[in-house]
C-alpha positions, 0 to 999 in steps of 0.5 A: 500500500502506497504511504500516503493511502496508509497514512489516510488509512491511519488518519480514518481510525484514529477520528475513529478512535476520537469519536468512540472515546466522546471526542468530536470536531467541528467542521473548522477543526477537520479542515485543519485536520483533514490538511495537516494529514495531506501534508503528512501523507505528502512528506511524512510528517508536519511542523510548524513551518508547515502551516505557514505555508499554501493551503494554512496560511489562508486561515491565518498561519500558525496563528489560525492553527491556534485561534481555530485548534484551542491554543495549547492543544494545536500543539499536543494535536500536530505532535499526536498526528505526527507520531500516530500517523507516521509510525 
């Protein structure tokens, strides 16, 4: 299987596992999501750097990411995808 359809494949179970344990995200926050996992499956991870580039620097960058993400948790959300969808 390609790399970037495991990590798409990685990505549906974890939201999976997100939901199952009462998590949900609005449609604001899947769009970040939704994009930080193309640029993982793209070049097989993701930094901060990343978000101030096209399509992140849209909606604000780095700090659109936080605005949109809640503050502290873009952080721990942007390491949990780089580990969880990597690996």
């Amino acid at each position: 299987m390609p790399y970037a359809d495991r990590v798409h494949q990685r990505y549906a179970g974890w939201l999976r596992q997100q939901e199952q344990a009462g998590v949900t995200y609005t449609a604001v926050e899947r769009w970040w999501l939704d994009n930080v996992t193309d640029v993982i499956a793209a070049s097989a991870g993701i930094s901060a750097e990343d978000l101030e580039t096209a399509p992140f620097a849209e909606r604000g960058g780095v700090d659109g990411a936080i605005r949109d993400l809640g503050g502290q948790h873009t952080v721990e959300l942007l390491r949990t995808l780089n580990e969880e969808l990597t690996a």
